[in-house]
N, C-alpha and C positions, 0 to 999 in steps of 0.2 A: 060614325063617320069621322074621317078625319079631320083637322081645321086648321088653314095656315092662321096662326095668329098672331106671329110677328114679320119683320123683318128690319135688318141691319143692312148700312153698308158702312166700309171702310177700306182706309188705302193701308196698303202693306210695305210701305216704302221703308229700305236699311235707315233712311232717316230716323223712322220710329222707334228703332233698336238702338238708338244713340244717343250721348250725351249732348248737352249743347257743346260742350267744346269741341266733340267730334262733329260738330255741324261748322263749327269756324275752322278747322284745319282738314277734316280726312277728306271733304270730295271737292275741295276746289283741285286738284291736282287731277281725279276722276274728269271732271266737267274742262278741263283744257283739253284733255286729250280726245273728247267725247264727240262724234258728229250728232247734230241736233238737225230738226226741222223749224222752220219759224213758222208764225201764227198761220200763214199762209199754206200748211202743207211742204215752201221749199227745203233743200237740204241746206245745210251752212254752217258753219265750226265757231266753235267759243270766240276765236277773234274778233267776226262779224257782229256776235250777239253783245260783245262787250265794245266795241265801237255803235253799236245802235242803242245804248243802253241809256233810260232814262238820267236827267242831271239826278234824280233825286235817289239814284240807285246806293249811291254809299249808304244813307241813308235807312234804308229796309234792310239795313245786313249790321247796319249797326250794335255791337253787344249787347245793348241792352233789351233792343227788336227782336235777334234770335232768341234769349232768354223768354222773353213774353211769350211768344209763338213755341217755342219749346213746352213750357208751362200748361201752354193750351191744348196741345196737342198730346200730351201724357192726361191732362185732366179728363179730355173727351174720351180717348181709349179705357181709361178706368170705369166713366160713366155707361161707356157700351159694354163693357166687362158687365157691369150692374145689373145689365137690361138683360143681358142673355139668361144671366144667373136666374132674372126676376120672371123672365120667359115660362120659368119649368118646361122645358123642350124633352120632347119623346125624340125628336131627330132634327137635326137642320140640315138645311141643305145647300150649300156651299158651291157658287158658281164663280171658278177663277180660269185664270189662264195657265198655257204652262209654255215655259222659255225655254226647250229644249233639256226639258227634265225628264218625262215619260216618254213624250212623242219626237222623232228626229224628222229630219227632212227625206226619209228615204217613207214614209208614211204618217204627214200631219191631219187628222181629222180636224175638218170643221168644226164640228159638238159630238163632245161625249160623254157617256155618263159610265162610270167605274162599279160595279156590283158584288165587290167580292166583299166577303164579311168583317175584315180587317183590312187595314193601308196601314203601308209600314212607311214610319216618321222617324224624326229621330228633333234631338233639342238639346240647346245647351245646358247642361249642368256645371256650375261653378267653372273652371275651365276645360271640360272634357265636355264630348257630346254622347250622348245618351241616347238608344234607340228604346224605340217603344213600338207596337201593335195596336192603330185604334182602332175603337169599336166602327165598324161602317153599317149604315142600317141594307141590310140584302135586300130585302122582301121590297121592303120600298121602292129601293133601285129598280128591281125586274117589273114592280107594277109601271113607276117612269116612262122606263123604254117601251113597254107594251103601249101605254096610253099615248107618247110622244110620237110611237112608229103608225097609229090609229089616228094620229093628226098630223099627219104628210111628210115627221119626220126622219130621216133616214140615217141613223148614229151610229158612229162606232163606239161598239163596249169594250170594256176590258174587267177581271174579275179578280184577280194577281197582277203584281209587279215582275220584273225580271229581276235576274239576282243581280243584287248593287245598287238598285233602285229605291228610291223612297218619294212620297210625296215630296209636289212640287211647293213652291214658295207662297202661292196661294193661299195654299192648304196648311200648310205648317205653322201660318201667321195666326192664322185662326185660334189651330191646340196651343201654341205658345202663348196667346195672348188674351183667349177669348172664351175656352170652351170651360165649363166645369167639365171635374173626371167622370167618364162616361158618358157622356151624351154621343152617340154614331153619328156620323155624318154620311152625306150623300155626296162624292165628287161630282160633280158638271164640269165639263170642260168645255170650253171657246178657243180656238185658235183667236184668239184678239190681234196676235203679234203680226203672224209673219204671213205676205202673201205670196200665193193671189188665191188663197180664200177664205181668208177673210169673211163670218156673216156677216151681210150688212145691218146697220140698225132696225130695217125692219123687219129683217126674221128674226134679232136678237129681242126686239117685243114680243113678237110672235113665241118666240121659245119660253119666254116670261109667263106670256099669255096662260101657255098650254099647261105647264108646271103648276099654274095655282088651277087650273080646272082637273087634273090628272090628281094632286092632293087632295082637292074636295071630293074626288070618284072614290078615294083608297075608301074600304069597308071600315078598316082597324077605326077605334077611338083612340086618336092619339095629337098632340098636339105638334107643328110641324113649322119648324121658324128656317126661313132663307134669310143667305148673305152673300152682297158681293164685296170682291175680296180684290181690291187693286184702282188703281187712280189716286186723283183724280190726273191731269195736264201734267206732263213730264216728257222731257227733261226741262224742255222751258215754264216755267208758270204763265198759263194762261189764265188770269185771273178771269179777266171779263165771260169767256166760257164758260168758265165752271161754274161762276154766280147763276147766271142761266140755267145750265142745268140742271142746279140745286131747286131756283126756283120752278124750272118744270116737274121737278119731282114732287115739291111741296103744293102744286096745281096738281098733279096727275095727268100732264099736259105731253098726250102719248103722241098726238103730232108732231109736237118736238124733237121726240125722240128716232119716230121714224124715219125724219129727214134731217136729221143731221149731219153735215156734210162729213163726208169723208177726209178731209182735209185738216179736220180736226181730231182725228182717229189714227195718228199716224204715230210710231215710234212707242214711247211710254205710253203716248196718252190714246194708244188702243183700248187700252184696259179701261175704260171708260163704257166698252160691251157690254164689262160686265155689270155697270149700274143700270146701261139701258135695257139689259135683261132682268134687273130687278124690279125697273117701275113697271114692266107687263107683268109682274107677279101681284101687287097690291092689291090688287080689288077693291075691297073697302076698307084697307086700311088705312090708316091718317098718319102723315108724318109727326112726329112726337117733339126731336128735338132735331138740330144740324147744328155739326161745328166744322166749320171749313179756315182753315190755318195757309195762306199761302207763304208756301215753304220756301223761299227767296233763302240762297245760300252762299251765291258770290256776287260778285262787282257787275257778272252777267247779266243777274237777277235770271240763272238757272237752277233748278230747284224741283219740287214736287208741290201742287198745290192739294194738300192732305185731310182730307175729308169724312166723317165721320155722323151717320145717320141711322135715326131710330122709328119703325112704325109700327105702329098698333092701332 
């Protein structure tokens, strides 16, 4: 039988691709021009957030503040590198969003799951980018959809990309940053982003739910690690949320998750789905460690608040 035996999550923010100096110059000029939601769900532009902005906001943006939080945030990603390695994974399964990478607006699926036996990626090398074919586990995927569409599911697949296409940012953060060579992966997809359809929280547990019971059905002996891949709170840092969810993840605290308002699910910090479909995957796993970095980047205090989680 199979057995999920791990699980990860982390954020995939261009933050994390960057030096601390490209955190003090390249996205304050990004987050001016940027419309943002405030805590509240409303809409509102950097002027508003930087007129509403804490006195002690210099402060948390301060050089020597980015540098520590920089630090922290390449530390935790090396340490989740560690875990996945220390996983021995026969296949992971990788639940992210995608921004108008595979899916456009003339046909956005709710959830999907991808089945063909490669995805085509591609990654930086030195200054050129470099395409590559990774392994995707097939079998797995079609048992997935069998079991997810036998528990009231209704998905669209996809089994190839279109020519020009490559996986989405999700996915890419993952092999760039996370996978040893060879381990397949399993795309899921969430429209997190864009609505109006949006899962809500409580089918994205439900969809958690079913994936780790649909794992435990697979026949194969094989070991099976999931990860979500995106969040936490962006473009504003919502600190105070995210601590929350952190610690309902650390509870396993699924009412939390199910009613979460949607007001907090809005813009970047949709992708937040994709953890609330990681804690319906847990079972009995225990959270291990959490490193949560809130990523404060201008005078705004707009940012990513960057999070980084191990269970077993």
């Amino acid at each position: 039988m199979a057995h999920l035996v791990a699980a990860f999550g982390t954020s995939h923010s261009p933050m994390l691709a960057s030096s601390v100096e490209e955190w003090r110059t390249n996205f304050l000029p990004r987050d001016r021009a940027r419309q943002f939601v405030d805590f509240d769900g409303n809409p509102c532009d950097y002027a508003t957030l930087l007129a509403g902005a804490p006195t002690d906001a210099p402060e948390r943006i301060a050089p020597g503040q980015l540098a520590r939080r920089h630090g922290e945030a390449m530390a935790a990603m090396a340490r989740l590198r560690d875990d996945v390695a220390a996983a021995r994974l026969d296949t992971l399964i990788v639940v992210g969003d995608d921004q108008e990478e595979l899916f456009q607006h003339d046909n956005m699926p709710a959830i999907g799951v991808y089945y063909g036996e490669t995805i085509r990626g591609r990654l930086p090398y030195q200054k050129e980018i470099v395409e590559s074919d990774y392994p995707c586990d097939a079998a797995l995927a079609q048992h997935l959809i069998a079991a997810l569409q036998q528990d009231g599911f209704d998905l669209s697949v996809m089994r190839s990309l279109r020519e020009g296409q490559r996986e989405g940012h999700a996915f890419s953060f993952v092999h760039r940053f996370y996978l040893p060579d060879g381990v397949p992966i399993v795309p899921v997809f969430l429209n997190a982003y864009y609505p109006p359809n949006q899962p809500l929280p409580t089918r994205c547990v439900a969809l958690g739910e079913a994936l780790r019971r649909a794992v435990e059905a697979w026949p194969r002996d094989m070991r099976v690690g999931v990860m979500a891949s995106g969040g936490l709170s962006h473009f504003v840092v919502d600190e105070a949320f995210d601590r929350s969810l952190i610690e309902a993840l650390r509870q396993k605290d699924l009412p939390f998750f199910r009613n979460a308002p949607l007001t907090k699910l809005m813009s970047g910090s949709s992708e937040m789905r994709n953890w609330i479909c990681l804690a319906g995957t847990l079972g009995a796993l225990q959270m291990q460690w959490v490193s949560y970095v809130p990523g404060y980047r201008t005078p705004a205090l707009s940012g990513t608040g960057l999070c980084f989680a191990s269970f077993g």
